[in-house]
N, CA, C and O atoms as a GROMACS GRO file, in nm:
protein
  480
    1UNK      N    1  -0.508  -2.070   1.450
    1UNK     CA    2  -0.623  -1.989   1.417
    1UNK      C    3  -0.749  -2.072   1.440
    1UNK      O    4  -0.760  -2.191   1.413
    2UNK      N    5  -0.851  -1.986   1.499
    2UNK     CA    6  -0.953  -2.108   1.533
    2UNK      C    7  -1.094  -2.063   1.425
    2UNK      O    8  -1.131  -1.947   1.406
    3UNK      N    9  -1.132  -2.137   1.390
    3UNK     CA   10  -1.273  -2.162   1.346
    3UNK      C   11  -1.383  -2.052   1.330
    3UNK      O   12  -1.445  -2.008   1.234
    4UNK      N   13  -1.381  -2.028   1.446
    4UNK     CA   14  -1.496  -1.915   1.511
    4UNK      C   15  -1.556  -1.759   1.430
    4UNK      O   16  -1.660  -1.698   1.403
    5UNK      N   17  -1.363  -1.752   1.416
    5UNK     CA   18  -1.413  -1.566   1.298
    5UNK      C   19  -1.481  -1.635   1.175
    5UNK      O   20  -1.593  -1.610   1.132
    6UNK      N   21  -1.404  -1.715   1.134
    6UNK     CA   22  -1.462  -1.762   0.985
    6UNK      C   23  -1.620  -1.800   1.011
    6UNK      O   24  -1.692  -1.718   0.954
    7UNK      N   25  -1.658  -1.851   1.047
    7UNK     CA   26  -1.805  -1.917   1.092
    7UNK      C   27  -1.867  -1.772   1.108
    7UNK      O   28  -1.950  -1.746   1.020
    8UNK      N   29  -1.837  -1.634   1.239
    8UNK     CA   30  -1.922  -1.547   1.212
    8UNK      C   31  -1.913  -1.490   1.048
    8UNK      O   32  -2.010  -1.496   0.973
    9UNK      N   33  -1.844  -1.461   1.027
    9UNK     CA   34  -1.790  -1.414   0.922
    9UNK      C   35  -1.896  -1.439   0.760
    9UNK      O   36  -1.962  -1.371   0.682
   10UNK      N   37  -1.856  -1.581   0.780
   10UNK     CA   38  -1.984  -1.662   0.658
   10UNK      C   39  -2.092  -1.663   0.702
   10UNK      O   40  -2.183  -1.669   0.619
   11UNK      N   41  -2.126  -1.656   0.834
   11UNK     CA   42  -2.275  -1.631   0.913
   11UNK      C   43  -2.343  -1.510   0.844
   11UNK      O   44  -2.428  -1.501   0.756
   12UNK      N   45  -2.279  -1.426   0.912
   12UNK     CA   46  -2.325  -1.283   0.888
   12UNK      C   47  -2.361  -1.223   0.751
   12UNK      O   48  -2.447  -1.140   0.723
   13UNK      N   49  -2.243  -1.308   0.648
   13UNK     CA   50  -2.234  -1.296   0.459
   13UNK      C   51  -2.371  -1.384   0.451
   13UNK      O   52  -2.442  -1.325   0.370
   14UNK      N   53  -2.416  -1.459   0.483
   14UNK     CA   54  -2.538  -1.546   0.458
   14UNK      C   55  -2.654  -1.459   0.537
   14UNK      O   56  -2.754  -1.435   0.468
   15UNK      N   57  -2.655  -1.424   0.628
   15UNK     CA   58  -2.769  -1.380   0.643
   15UNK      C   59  -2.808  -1.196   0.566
   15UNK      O   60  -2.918  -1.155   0.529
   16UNK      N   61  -2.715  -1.145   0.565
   16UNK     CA   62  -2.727  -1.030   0.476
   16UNK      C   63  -2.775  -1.083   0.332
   16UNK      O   64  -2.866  -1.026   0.272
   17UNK      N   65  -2.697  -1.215   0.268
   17UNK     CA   66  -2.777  -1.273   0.157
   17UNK      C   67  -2.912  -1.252   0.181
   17UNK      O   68  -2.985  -1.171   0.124
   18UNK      N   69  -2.942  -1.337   0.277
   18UNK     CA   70  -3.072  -1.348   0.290
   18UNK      C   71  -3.151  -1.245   0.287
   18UNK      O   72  -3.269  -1.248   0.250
   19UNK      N   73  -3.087  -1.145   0.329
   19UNK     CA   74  -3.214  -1.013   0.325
   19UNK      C   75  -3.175  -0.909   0.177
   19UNK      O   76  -3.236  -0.807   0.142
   20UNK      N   77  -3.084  -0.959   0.125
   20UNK     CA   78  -3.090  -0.891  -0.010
   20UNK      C   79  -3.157  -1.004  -0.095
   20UNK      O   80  -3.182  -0.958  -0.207
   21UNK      N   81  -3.188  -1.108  -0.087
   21UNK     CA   82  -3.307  -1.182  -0.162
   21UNK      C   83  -3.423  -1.148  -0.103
   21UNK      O   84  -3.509  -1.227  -0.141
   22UNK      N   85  -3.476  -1.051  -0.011
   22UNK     CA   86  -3.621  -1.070   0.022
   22UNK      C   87  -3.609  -0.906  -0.042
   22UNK      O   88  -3.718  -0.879  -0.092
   23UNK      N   89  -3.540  -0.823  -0.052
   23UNK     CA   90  -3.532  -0.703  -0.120
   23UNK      C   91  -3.494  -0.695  -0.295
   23UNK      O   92  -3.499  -0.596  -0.368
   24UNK      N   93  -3.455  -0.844  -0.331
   24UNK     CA   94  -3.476  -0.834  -0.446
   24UNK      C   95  -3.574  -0.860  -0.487
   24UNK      O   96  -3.602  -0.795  -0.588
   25UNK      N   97  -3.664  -0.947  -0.449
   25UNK     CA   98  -3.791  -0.985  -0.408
   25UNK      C   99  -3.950  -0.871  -0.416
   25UNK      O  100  -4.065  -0.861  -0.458
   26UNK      N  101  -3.836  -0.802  -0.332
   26UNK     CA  102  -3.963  -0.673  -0.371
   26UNK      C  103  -3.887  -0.533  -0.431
   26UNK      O  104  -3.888  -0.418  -0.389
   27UNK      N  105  -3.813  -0.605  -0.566
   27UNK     CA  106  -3.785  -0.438  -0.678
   27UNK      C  107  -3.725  -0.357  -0.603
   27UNK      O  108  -3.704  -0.245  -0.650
   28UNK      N  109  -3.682  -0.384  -0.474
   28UNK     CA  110  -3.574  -0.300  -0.410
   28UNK      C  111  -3.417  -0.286  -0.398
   28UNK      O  112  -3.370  -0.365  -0.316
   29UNK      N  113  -3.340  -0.217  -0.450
   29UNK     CA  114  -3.169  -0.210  -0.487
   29UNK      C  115  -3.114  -0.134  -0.286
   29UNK      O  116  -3.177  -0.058  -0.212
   30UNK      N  117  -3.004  -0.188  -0.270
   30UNK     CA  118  -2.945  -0.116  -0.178
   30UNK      C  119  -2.796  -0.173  -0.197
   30UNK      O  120  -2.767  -0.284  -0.152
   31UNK      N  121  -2.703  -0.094  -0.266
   31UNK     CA  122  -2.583  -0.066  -0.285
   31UNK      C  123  -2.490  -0.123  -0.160
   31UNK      O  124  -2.416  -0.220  -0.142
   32UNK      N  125  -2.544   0.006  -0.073
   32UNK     CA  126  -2.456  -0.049   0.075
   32UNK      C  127  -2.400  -0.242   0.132
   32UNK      O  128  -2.304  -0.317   0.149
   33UNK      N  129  -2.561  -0.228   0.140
   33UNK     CA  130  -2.582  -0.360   0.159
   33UNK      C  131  -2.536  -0.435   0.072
   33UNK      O  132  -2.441  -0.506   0.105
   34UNK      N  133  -2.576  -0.442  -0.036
   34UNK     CA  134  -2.439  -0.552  -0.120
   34UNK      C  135  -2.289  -0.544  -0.090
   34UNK      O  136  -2.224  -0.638  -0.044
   35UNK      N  137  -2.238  -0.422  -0.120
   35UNK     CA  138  -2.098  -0.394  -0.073
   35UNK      C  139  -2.032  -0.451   0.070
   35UNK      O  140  -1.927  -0.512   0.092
   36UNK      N  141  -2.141  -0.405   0.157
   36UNK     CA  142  -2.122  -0.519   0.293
   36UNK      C  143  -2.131  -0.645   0.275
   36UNK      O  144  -2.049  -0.711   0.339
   37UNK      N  145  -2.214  -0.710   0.199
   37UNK     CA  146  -2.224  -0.854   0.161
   37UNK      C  147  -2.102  -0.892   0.073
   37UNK      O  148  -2.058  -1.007   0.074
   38UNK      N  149  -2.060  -0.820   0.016
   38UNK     CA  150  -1.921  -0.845  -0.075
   38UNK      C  151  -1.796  -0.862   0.009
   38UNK      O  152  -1.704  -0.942  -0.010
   39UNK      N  153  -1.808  -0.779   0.098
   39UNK     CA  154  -1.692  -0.752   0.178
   39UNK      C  155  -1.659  -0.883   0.313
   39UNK      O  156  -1.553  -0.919   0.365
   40UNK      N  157  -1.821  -0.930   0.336
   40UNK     CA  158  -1.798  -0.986   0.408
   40UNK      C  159  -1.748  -1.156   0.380
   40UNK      O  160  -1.676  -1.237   0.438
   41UNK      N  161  -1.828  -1.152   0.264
   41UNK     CA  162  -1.780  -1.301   0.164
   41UNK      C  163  -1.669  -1.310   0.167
   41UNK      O  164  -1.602  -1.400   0.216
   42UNK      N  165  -1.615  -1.160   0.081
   42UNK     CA  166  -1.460  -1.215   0.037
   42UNK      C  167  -1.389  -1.213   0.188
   42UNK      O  168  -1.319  -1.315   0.181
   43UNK      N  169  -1.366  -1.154   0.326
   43UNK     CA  170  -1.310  -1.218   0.411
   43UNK      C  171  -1.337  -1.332   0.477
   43UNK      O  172  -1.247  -1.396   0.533
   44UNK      N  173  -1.467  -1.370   0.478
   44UNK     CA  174  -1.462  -1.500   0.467
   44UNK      C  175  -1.394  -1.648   0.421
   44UNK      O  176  -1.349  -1.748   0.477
   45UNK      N  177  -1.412  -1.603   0.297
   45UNK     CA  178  -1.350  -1.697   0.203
   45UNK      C  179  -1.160  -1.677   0.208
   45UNK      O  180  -1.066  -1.744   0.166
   46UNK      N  181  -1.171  -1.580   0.266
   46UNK     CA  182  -0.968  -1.530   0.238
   46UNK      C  183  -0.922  -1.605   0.424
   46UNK      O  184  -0.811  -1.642   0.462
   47UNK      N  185  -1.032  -1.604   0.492
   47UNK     CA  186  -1.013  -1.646   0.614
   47UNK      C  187  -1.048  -1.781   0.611
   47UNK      O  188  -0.996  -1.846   0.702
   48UNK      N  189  -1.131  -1.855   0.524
   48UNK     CA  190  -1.128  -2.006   0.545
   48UNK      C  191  -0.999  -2.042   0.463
   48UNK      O  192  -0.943  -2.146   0.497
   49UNK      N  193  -0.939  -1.961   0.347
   49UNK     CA  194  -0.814  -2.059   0.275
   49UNK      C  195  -0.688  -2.057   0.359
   49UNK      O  196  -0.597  -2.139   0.350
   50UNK      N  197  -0.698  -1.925   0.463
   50UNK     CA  198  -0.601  -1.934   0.551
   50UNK      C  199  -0.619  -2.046   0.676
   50UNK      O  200  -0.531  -2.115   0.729
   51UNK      N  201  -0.753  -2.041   0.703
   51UNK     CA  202  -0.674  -2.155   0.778
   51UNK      C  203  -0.716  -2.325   0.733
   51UNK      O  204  -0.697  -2.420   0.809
   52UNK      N  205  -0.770  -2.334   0.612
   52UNK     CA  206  -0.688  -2.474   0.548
   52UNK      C  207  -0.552  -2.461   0.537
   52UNK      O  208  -0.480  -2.558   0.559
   53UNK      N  209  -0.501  -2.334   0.500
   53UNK     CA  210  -0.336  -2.382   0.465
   53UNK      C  211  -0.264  -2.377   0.589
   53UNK      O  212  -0.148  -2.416   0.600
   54UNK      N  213  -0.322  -2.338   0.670
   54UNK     CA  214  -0.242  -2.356   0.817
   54UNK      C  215  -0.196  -2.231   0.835
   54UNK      O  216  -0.237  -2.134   0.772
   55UNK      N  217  -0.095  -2.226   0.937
   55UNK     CA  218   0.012  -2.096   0.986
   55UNK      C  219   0.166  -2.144   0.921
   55UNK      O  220   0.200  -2.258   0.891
   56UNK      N  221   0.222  -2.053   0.912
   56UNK     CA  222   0.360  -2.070   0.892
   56UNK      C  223   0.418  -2.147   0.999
   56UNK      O  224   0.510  -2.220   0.963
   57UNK      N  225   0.399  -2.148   1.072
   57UNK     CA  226   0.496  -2.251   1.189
   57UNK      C  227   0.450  -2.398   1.145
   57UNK      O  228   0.505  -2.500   1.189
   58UNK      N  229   0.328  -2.398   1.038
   58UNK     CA  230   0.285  -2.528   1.018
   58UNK      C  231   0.207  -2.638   1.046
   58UNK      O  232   0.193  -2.751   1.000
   59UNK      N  233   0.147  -2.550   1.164
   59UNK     CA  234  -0.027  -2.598   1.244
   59UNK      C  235  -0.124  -2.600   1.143
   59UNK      O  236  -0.157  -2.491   1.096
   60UNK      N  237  -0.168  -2.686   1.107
   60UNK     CA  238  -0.287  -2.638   0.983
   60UNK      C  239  -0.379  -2.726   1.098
   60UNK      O  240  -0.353  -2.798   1.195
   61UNK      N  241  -0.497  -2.680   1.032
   61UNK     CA  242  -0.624  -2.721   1.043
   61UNK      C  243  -0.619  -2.863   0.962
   61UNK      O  244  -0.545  -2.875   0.864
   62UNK      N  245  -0.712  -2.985   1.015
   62UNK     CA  246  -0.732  -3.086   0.940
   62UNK      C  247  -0.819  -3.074   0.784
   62UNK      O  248  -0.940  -3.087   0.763
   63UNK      N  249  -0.700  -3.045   0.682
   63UNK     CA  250  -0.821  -3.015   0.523
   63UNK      C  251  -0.899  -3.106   0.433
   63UNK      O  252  -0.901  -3.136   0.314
   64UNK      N  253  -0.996  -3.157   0.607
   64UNK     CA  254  -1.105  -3.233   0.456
   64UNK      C  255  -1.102  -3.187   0.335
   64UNK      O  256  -1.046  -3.089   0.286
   65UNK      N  257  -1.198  -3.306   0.272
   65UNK     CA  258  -1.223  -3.262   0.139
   65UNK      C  259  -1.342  -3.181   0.134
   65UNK      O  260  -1.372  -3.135   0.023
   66UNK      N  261  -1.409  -3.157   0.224
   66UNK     CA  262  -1.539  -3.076   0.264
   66UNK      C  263  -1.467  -2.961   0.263
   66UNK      O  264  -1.498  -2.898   0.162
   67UNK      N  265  -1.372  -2.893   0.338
   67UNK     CA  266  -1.318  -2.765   0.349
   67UNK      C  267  -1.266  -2.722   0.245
   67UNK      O  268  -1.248  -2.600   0.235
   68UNK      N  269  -1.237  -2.788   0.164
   68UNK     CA  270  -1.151  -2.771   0.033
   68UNK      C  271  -1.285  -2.761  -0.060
   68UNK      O  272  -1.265  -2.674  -0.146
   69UNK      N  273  -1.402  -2.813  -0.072
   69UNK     CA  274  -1.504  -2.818  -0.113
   69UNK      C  275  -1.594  -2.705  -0.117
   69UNK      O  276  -1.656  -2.661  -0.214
   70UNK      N  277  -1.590  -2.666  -0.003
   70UNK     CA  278  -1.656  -2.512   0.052
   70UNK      C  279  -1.581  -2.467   0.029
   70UNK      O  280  -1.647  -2.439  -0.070
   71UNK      N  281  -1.460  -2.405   0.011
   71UNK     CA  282  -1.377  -2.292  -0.041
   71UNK      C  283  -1.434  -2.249  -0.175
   71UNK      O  284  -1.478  -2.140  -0.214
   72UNK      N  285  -1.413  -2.424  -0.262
   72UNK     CA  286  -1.430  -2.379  -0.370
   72UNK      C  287  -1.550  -2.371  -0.428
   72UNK      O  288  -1.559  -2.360  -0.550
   73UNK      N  289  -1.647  -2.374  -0.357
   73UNK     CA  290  -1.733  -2.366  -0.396
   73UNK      C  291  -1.818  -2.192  -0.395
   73UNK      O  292  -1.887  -2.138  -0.480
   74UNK      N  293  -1.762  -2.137  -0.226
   74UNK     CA  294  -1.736  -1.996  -0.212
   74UNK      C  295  -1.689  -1.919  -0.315
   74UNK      O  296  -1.743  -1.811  -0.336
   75UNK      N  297  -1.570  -1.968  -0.402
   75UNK     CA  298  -1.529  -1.906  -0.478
   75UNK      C  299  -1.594  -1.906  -0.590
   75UNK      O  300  -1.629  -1.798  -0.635
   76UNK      N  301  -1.620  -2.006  -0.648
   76UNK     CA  302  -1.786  -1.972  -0.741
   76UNK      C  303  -1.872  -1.894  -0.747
   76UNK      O  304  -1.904  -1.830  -0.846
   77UNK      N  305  -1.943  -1.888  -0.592
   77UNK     CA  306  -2.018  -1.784  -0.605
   77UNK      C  307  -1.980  -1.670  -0.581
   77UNK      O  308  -2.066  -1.581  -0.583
   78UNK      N  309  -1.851  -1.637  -0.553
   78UNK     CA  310  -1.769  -1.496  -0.579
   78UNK      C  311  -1.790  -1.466  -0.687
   78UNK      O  312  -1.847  -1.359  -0.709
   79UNK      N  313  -1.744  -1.565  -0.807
   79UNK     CA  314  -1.743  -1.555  -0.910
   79UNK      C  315  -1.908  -1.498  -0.956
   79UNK      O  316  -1.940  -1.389  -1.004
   80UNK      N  317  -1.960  -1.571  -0.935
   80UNK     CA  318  -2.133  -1.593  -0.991
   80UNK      C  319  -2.188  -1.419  -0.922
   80UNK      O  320  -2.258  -1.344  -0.990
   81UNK      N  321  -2.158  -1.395  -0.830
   81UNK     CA  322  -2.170  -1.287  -0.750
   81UNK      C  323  -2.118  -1.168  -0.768
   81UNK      O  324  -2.180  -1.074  -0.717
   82UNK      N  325  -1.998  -1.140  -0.841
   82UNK     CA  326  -1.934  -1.057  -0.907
   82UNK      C  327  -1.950  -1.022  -1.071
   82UNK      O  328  -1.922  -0.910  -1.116
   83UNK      N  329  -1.995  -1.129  -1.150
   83UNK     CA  330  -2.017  -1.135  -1.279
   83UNK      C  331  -2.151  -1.097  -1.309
   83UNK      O  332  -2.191  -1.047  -1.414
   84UNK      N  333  -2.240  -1.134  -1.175
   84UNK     CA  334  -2.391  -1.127  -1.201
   84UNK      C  335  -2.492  -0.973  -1.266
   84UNK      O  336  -2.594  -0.962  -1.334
   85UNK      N  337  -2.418  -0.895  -1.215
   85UNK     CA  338  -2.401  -0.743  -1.242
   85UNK      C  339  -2.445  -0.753  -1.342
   85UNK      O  340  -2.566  -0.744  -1.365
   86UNK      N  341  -2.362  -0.773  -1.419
   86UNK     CA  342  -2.312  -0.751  -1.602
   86UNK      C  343  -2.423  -0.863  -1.631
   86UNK      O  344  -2.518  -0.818  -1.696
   87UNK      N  345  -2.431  -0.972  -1.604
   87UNK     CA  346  -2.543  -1.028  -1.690
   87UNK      C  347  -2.655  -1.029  -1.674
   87UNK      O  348  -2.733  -1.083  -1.752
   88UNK      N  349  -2.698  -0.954  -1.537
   88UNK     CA  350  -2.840  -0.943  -1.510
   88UNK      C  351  -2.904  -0.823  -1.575
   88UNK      O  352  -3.025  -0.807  -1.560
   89UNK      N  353  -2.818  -0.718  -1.661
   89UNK     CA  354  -2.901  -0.611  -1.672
   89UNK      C  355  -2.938  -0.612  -1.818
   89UNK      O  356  -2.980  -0.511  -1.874
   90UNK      N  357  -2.919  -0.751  -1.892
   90UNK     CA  358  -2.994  -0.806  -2.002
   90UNK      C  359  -3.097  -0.825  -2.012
   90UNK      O  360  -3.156  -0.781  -2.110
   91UNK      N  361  -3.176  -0.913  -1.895
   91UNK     CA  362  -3.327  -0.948  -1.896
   91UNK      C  363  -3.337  -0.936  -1.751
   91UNK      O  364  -3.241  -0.928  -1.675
   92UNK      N  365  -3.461  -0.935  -1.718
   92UNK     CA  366  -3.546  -0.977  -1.572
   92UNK      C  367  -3.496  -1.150  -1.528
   92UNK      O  368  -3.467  -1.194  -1.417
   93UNK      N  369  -3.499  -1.225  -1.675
   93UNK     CA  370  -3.500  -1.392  -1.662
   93UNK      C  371  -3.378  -1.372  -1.622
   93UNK      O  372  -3.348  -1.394  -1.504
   94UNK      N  373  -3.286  -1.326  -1.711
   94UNK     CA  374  -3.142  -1.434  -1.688
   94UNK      C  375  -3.070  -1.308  -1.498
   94UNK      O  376  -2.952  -1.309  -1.463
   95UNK      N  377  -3.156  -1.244  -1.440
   95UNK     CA  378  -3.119  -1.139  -1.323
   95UNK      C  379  -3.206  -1.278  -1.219
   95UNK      O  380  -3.126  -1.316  -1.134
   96UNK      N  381  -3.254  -1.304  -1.216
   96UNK     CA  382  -3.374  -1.415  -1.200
   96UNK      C  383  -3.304  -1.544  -1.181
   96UNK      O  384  -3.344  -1.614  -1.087
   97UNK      N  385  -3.184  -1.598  -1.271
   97UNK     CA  386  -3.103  -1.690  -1.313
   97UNK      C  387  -3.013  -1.655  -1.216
   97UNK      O  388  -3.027  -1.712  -1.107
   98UNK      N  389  -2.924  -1.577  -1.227
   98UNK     CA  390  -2.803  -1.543  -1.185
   98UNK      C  391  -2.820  -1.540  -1.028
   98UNK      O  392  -2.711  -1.565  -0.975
   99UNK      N  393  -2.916  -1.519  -0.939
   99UNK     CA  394  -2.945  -1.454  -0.795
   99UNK      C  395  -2.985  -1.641  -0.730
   99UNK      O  396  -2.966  -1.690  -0.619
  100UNK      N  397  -3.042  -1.696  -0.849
  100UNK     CA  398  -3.048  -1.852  -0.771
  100UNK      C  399  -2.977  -1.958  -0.792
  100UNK      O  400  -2.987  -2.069  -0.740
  101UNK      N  401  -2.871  -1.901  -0.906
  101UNK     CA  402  -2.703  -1.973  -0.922
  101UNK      C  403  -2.648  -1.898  -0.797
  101UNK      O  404  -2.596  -1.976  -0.718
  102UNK      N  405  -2.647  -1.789  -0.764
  102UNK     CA  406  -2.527  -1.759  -0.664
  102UNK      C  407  -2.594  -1.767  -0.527
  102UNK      O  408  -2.522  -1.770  -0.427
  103UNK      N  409  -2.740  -1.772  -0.514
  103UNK     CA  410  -2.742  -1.842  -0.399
  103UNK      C  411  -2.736  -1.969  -0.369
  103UNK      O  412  -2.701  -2.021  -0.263
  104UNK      N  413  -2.772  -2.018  -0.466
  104UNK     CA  414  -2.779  -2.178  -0.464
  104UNK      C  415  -2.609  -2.243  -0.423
  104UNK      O  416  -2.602  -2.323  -0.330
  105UNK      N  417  -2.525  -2.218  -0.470
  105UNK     CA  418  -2.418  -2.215  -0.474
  105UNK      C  419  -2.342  -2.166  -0.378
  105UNK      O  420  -2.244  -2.235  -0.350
  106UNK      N  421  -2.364  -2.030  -0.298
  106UNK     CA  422  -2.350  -1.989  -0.136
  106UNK      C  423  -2.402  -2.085  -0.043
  106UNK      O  424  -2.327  -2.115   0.049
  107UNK      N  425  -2.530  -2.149  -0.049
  107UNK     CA  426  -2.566  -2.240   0.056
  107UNK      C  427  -2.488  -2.346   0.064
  107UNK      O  428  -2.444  -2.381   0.173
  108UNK      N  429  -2.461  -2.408  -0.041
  108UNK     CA  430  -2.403  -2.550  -0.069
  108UNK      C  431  -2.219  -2.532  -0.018
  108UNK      O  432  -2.136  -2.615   0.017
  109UNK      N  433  -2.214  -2.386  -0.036
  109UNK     CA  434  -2.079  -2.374   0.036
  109UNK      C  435  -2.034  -2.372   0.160
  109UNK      O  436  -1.932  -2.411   0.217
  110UNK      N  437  -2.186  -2.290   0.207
  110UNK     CA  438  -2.216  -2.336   0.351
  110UNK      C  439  -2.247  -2.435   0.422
  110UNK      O  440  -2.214  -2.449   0.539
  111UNK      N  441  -2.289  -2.484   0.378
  111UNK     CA  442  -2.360  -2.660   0.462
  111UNK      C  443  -2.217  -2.741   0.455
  111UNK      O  444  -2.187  -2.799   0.559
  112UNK      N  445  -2.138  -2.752   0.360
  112UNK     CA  446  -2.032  -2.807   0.325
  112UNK      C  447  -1.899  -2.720   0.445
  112UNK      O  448  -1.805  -2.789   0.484
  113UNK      N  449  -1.907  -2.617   0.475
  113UNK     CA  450  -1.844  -2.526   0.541
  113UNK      C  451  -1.867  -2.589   0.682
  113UNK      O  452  -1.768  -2.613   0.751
  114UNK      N  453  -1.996  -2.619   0.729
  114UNK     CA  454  -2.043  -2.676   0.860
  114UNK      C  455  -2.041  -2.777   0.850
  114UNK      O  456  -2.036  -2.823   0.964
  115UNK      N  457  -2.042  -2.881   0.755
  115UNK     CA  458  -1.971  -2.998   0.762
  115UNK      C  459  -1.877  -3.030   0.825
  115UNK      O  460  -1.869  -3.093   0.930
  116UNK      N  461  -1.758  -2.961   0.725
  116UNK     CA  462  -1.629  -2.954   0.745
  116UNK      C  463  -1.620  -2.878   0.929
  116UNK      O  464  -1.538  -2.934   1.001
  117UNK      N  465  -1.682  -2.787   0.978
  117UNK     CA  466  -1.634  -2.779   1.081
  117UNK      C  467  -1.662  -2.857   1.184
  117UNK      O  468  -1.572  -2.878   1.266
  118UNK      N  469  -1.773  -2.907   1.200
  118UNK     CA  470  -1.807  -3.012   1.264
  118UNK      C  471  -1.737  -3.175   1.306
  118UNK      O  472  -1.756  -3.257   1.396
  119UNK      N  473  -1.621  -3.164   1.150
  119UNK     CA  474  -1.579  -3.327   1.181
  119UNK      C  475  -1.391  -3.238   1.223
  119UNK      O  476  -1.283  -3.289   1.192
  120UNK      N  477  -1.404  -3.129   1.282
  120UNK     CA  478  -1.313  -3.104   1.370
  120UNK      C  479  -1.282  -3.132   1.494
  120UNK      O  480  -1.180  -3.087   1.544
   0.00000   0.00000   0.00000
């Protein structure tokens, strides 16, 4: 399995981030667009653990600790990204909180993601 889907894959989940922070930005909700951003994370992330663990015949990919790093760090902000819902509709602050934990935490999965592909 090569590299490439996963990379568009987290590409595309990051830049849709990006434009649902300039729409949260301006008091604007779009459903769709998150749901696409959800959808595209979680195959992302289900497509980078597949190919750290390799194929069944037993070809794996080389699993830095960077790749293993960015997984889990992806999975955080799954987490942070899925939970955020529920705790943002407490205050403005802690909706405010939650959007620069789970981006903050998406980037760092990313840079770590391009790390890791790079020392391939």
């Amino acid at each position: 399995m090569t590299a490439m889907p996963v990379l568009a894959l987290l590409t595309a989940s990051l830049l849709l981030g990006l434009y649902l922070v300039l729409l949260f930005l301006r008091r604007e909700r779009k459903p769709v667009i998150v749901g696409i951003h959800l959808l595209l994370g979680i195959g992302g992330l289900e497509m980078l653990v597949m190919l750290l663990r390799g194929t069944p015949s037993g070809n794996a990919e080389a699993a830095g600790q960077f790749g293993v790093a960015a997984a889990a760090l992806f999975g955080i902000a799954m987490f942070t990204g899925l939970t955020g819902a529920m705790i943002a509709r407490r205050s403005a602050m802690s909706a405010n909180i939650v959007v620069v934990t789970h981006s903050s935490i998406g980037l760092a999965g990313f840079v770590l993601f391009l790390a890791w592909l790079s020392s391939l």
